[in-house]
N, C-alpha and C positions, 0 to 999 in steps of 0.2 A: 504494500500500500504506500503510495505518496504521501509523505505528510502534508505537501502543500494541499492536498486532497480536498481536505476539513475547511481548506479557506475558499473552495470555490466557490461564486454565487449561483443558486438553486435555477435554473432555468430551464429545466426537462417539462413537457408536455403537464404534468402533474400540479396540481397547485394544493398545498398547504393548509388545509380548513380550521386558522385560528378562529375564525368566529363562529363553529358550526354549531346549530342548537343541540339544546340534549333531550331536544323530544324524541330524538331516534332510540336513547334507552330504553322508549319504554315501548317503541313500535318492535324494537328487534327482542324485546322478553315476554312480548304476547307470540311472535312468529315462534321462538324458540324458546320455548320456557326451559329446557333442559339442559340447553348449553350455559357452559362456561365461559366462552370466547367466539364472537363470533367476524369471520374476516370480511370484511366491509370490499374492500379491493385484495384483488390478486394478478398482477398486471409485469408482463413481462415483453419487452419491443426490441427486437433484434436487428439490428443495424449493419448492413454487411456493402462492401464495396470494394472494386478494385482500387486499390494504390497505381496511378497511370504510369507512375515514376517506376517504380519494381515489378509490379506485374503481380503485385501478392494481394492475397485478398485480408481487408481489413473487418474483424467482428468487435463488435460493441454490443453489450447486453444492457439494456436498463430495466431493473429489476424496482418496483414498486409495491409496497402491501401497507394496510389499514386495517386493524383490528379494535373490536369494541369487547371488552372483559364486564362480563356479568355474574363477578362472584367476588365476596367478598376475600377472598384469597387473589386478591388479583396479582399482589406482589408477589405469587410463585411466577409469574410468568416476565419479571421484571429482565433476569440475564438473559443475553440476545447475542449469536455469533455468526459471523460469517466468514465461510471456509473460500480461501485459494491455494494457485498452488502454481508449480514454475510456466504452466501452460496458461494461466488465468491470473492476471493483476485486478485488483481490485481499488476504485479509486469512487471520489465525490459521495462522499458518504453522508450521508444528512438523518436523524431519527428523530423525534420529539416524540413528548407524552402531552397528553391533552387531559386536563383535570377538569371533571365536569363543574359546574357554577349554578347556582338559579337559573339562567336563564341558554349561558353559554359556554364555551370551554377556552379556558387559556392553556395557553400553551408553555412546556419548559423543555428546552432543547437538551439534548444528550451533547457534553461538550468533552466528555473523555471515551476515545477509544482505544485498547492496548492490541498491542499483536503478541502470538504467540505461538508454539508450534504443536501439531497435534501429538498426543504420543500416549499410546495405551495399549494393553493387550499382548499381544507379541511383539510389535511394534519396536526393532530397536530406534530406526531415525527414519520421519516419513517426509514426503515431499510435503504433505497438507500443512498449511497455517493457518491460524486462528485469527481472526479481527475481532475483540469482544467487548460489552459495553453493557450499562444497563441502565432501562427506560425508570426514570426517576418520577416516584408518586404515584404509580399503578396502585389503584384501586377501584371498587367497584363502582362502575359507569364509567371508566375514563377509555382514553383511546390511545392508541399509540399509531407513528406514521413511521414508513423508513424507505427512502428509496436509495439506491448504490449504483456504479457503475461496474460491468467485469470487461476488460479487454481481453478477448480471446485469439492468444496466438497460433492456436492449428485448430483449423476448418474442420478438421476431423469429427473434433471436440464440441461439436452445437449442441447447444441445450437441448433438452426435451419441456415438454413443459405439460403438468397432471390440472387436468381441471377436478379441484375435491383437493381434500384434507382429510383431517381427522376431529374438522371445526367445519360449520357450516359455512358457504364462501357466498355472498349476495351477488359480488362482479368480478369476473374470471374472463381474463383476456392475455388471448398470444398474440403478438405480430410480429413479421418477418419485411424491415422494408430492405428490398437490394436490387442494384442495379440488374436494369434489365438483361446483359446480358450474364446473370449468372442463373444458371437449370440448378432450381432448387425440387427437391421433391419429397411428400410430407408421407409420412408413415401413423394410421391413425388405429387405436390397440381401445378396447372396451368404448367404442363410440357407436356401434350399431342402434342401440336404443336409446342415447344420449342425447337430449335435444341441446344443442349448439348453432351457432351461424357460421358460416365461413363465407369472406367475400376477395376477394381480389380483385384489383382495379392498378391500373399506372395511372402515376402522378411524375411529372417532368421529371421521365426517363426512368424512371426508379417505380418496382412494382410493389404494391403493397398487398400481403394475405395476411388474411385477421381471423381470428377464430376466437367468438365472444360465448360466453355461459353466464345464466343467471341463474342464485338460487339452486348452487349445486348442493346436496344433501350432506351432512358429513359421514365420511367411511369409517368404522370402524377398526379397532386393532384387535388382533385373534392371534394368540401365539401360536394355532393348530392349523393356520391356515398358509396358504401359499403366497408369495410376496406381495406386495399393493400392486405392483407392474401386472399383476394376472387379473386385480378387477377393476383399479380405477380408468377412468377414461385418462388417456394422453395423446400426445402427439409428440411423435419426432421424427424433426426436421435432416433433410440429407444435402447436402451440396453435393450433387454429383460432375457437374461441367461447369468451365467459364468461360466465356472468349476475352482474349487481349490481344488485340493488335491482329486480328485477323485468324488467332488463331484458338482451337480449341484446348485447355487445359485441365485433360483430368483431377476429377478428387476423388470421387466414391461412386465412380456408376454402375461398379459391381464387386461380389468377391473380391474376384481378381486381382483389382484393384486394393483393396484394403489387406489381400495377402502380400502383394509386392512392395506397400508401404513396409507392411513388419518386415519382411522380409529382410529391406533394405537396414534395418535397424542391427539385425544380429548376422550380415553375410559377414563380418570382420572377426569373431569374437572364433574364438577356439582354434586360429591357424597353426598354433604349433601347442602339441602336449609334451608338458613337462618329464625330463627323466624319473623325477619321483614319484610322479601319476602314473606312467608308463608301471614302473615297477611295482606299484602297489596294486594297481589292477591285476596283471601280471600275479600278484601273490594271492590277488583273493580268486582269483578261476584258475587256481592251480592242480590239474586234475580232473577238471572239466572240460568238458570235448563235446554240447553237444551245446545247440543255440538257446535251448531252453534256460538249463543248467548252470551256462554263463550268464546270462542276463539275469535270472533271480539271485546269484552270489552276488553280482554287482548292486542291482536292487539293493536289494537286501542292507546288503552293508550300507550304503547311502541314507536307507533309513534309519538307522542305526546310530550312525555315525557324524551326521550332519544333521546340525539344530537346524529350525526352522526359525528364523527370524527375518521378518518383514524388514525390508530397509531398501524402502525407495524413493528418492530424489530425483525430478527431472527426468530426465530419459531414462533413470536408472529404473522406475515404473515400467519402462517397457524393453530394456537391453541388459541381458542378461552378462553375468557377471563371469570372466574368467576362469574355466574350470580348474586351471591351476591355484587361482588365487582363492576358491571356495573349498576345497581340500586342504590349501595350506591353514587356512581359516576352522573351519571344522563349522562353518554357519553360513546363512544365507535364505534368502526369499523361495518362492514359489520357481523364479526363473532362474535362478542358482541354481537350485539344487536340480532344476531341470539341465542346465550347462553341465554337469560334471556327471549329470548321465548317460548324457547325448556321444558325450566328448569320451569317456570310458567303454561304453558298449560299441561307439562306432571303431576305437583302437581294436576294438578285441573280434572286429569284421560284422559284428548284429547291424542292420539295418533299424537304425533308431533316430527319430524327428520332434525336432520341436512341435509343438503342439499346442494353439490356443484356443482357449475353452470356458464358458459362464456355466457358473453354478445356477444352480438350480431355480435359483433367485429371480435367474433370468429369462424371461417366457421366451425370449425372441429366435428366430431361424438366424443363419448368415446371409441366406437368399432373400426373408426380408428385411432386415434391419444390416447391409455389408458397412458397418461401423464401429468402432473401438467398444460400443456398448455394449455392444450381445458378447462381448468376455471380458472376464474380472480376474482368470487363471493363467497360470502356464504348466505344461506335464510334459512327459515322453512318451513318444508314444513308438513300438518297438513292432517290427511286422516279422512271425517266425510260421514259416511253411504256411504264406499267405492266408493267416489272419491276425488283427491287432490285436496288441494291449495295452491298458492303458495305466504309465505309472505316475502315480501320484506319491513322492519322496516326501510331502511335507507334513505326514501325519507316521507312525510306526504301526507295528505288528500288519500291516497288508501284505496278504499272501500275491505271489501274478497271478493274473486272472481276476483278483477283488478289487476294483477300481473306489477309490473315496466316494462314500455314500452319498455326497453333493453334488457331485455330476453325473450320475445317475441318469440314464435314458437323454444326454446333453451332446449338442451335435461337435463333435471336434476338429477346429481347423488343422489338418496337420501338412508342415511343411516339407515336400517332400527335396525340393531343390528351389535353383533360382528361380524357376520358370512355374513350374507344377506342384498343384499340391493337393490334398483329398479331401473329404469331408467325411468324417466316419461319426460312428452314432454309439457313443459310451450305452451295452446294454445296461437293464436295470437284473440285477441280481436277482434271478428265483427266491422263491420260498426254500426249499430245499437244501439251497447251499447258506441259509442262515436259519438253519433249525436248532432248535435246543430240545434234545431226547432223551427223555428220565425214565430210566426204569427201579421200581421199589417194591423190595418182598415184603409185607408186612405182616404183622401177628399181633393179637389180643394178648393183651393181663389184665384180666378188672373191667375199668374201663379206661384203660388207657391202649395206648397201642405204642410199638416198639417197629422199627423196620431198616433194611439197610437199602444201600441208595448208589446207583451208578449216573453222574449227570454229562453228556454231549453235546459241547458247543460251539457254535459253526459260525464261516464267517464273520457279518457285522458284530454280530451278537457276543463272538469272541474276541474281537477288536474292543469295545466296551471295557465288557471285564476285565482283560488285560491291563487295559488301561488304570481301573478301578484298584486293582491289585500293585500294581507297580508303584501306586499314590500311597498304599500303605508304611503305620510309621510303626505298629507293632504287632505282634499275633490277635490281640482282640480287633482289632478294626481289618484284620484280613480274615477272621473266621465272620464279622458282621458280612461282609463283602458275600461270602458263601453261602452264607445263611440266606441272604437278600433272593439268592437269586435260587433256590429251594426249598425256601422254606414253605411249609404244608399245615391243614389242617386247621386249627384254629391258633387264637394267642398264646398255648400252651406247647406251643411247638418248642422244642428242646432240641440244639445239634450238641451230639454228644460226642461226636470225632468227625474227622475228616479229611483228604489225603488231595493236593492238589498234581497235577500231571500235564505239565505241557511240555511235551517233547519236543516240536520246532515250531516254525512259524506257517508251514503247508500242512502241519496236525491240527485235529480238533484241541479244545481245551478238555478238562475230562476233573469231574471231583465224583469220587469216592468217597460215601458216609456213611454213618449211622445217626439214628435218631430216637427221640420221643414223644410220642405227642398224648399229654393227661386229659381227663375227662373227655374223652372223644366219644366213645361209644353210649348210645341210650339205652334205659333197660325199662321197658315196663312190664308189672306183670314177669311170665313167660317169655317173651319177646325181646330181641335186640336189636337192635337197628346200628348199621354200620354203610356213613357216606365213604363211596371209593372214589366221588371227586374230588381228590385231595391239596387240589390247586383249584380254584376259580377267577381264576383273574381275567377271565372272559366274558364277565359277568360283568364287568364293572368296565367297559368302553362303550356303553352309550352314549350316542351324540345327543346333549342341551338342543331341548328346540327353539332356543335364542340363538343358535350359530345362524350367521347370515352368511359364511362363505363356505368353499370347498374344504375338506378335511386333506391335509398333506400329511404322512406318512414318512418318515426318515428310512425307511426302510421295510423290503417284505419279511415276511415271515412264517415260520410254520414248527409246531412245538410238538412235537409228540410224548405221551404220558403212557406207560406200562403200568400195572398196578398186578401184583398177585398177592392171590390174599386166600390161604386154606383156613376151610373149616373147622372151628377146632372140636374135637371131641366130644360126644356129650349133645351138640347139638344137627340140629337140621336145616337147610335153607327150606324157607318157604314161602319167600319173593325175589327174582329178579328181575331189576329192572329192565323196561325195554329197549332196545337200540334207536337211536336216533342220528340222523344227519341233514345236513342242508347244505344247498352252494349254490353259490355266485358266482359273477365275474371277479370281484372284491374281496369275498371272503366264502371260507368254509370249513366247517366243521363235524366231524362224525364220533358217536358215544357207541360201546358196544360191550357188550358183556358176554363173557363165555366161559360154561362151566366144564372141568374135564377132571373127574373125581370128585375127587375135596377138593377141588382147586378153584378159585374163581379168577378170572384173568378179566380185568378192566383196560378198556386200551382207548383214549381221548387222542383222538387228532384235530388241528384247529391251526390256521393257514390265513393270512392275509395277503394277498395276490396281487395287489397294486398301488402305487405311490400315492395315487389321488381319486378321493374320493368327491365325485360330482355331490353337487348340493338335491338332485335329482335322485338320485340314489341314498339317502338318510334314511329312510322308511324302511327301505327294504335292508340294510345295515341295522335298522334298532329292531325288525323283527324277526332275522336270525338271532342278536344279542338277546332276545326275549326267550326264543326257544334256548337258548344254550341256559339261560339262567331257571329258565325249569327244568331240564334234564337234572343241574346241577343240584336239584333237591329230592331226588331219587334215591333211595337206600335199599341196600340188602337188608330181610327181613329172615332171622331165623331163631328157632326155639329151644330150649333146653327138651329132649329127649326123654318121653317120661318110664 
């Protein structure tokens, strides 16, 4: 930010409402009696133009908003920040609070702004900075104003712009004024049913598109649900051609385009590997001879052995770092630890590509949206006896073949040379290869029950625990860790021992137990009743019929439960329960029971089958979850022998 920034005079299209009544308090808390905050303006004017002199194209963002606070907590809303960063300056800063009056609102200006830089998380040094400030004498009825400049230095980089909040918005407005000869082209996501205006018209030389909304609702937040980019309406903008000087200049008219940009960014990076790379790979595929074999050693180790720490500055955001210097290091980002795999598996002859990729986060195709948007990642991605995989080094314990559960079913740019490159489609991991499979022998005393316990865990689900385990700081918080994820029965569930077992990182995880569980068994009378649904946590994933979006899913799944359970002596069955099942596209599950002697063998299967669940499909999701939770009250009924 310029300091002289703060001293420019306010001259943008917007003017200022020191004198505005404050009869709108009382019109906007009959409209919304519910809201907190409601944003009066949301207005953003994009200003784009060739530079005649360089032939570059010049963006200007002027970013405008007005909000009215109808609660008495208003000064939570008082600190206010605006983020840049090496590709975006940010200047002409102006904000005021507006304190309601009798009649009207005076005004007090925000005269301090500090900067700062952002840093959290993993985060060791980001490119982001912080502009922060705070609106002085928020309270309720008052208002606050703030408009900003950002100069944007790569066209790439255009804003998007969300008509909606998570506050009701009264006036929402995009525009785009740019010279006529630049082909702009707008990309429009949850607008189908959205009433908006969109107009375009040329004004001397210079074209303007406007896209106005009034009276947009506000969106709620669901942690259960898919990004806001999957329901609110938006728009983003593309430069795809300009002319200058007679001639055309590509920016984004397709893929291709946006691959030979990155392209250009990292064809320098990896030209010579180092003798003590060389060697060390060299020692970790030593013995290995086949394409598979070598590329999971090296994997492997990379996961292992190189921290994952974000640190991106400037182009350092999108060019990846030295594979010598990321080994010498032992840390690095997302496209680190992508270089030092690229650059390792290609010494050792595997056919291995840069790779770039959006998480899950991000609805978008590359075919529609060929922009820096539609990816936030970078991976490797490795082709053996023609088909890929896909690695992702910045998380541990992933087997090849188990891609990071956030790119999931995400289309991956991968670069195969200067020229060519692919689109391939990260599958989403079956049920099957993340099941968790328990089987327990169990027996009566009393009424208690005693049993031992063999548990199998696959995949995500063993990425997790691993995790969860390796966090531990003594034996009690590693047998909680155990218990967490077997425990049975009711609250008198007791783990009396337990043996854990991970042999590598291509094994299941595996615990071996025993147990207790007191007061389990009912007796009346003659009679005893024994549940052999000894886990129900299926029971308990009904969807609220207050959700208003889709249900997103971290992951499939599918759990299988063994139960044997003999009769003890003395008595007779004489009930078992019925079998049951049900399936969907989404989910399914089957209860069955079989007797062979004294034996009774219970075997629960139960399987979620896809990442996202349609808002469309809730009904028939909570009336499986209804049959499951009455199977779940079904008992063996048998009698003392007389």
């Amino acid at each position: 930010m310029k300091k002289s920034a703060l001293l420019i005079p306010f001259i943008f299209g917007f003017v200022f409402t020191f004198a505005q009544s404050v009869d709108i308090i009382e019109k906007m808390r009959q409209k919304y009696p519910d809201a907190r905050v409601v944003q009066l303006e949301d207005k953003t004017t994009v200003e784009i133009s060739i530079n005649q002199a360089t032939g570059k194209l010049e963006i200007i963002n002027k970013v405008y908003e007005k909000q009215l606070y109808l609660t008495d907590r208003a000064s939570l809303y008082s600190d206010r920040s605006i983020s840049y960063n090496s590709f975006i300056d940010v200047d002409n800063i102006k904000a005021v609070t507006y304190v309601p009056g009798e009649k009207k609102y005076t005004p007090i200006k925000v005269k301090e702004f500090k900067e700062k830089e952002e840093l959290g998380g993993s985060t060791f040094k980001d490119d982001v900075r912080n502009i922060t400030f705070r609106y002085p004498s928020l309270q309720n009825g008052a208002m606050s104003e703030l408009y900003y400049e950002e100069t944007v230095k790569e066209p790439r980089f255009l804003t998007s712009f969300y008509f909606g909040s998570f506050r009701p918005v009264i006036n929402s407005e995009f525009t785009i004024i740019a010279d006529k000869d630049i082909h702009i082209d707008f990309k429009k996501f949850n607008m189908d049913t959205f009433k908006y205006e969109f107009t375009q018209e040329e004004k001397k030389g210079k074209i303007h598109y406007r896209f106005t909304a009034k009276n947009v609702p506000e969106f709620d937040s669901e942690n259960d649900a898919p990004n806001i980019r999957y329901y609110v309406p938006h728009v983003i903008p593309i430069i795809r051609t300009y002319t200058y000087k007679g001639k055309e200049i590509p920016v984004l008219r397709n893929v291709a385009d946006l691959y030979h940009w990155y392209y250009s960014l990292l064809k320098n990076i990896n030209q010579e590997i180092s003798p003590e790379l060389k060697a060390l790979t060299d020692s970790i595929t030593k013995g290995k001879t086949s394409e598979t074999d070598i590329t999971k050693a090296i994997y492997y180790w990379v996961q292992k052995n190189i921290k994952y720490v974000a640190f991106e500055e400037g182009l350092g955001g999108f060019v990846p770092r030295e594979a010598n210097e990321v080994c010498e290091k032992r840390y690095g980002d997302c496209k680190d630890n992508s270089s030092i795999l690229v650059a390792m598996l290609r010494y050792k002859g595997i056919r291995a590509y840069y790779t770039w990729i959006g998480t899950r986060s991000i609805p978008y195709t590359y075919e529609e949206v060929p922009t820096p948007i539609s990816d936030n990642h970078m991976i490797c991605t490795v082709e053996i006896d023609g088909k890929y995989y896909y690695l992702d080094a910045t998380g541990n314990h992933h087997p090849l073949g188990l891609p990071s559960s956030f790119i999931q079913g995400k289309e991956a740019l991968i670069g195969i040379d200067s020229v060519h490159y692919d689109i391939g489609v990260v599958p989403i991991v079956p049920p099957n290869q993340n099941a968790f499979i328990d089987s327990v022998t169990i027996s009566v005393s009393g009424d208690k029950i005693t049993g031992k316990g063999k548990a199998q865990i696959n995949g995500y689900l063993k990425v997790q625990t691993v995790y969860s385990l390796e966090g531990v700081k003594n034996k009690t918080e590693e047998k909680d860790i155990v218990k967490r994820d077997i425990e049975k029965g009711n609250n008198k569930f007791y783990l009396n021992d337990y043996k854990i077992i991970n042999q590598s990182i291509d094994s299941p995880l595996y615990f071996t137990y025993d147990f207790t569980i007191e007061d389990y068994l009912q007796e009346v009378d003659d009679e005893v009743y024994l549940n052999l649904n000894l886990e129900q946590e299926a029971s308990q994933i009904k969807i609220r019929k207050t959700k208003k979006y889709d249900l997103e899913l971290d992951n499939t799944l599918q759990t299988l439960t063994l139960v044997e359970f003999e009769i003890p002596n003395g008595y007779e069955l004489t009930y078992l329960p019925p079998n049951s099942s049900k399936s969907s596209d989404f989910m399914e599950y089957a209860i069955s029971y079989t007797r062979r002697g004294n034996k009774i063998i219970y075997k629960h299967e139960f399987a979620y089958k896809k990442l996202l669940i349609k808002k469309a499909q809730f009904e028939e999701w909570n009336n499986i979850v209804k049959s499951i939770s009455k199977q779940y009250r079904e008992v063996l009924i048998f009698k003392k022998i007389q």
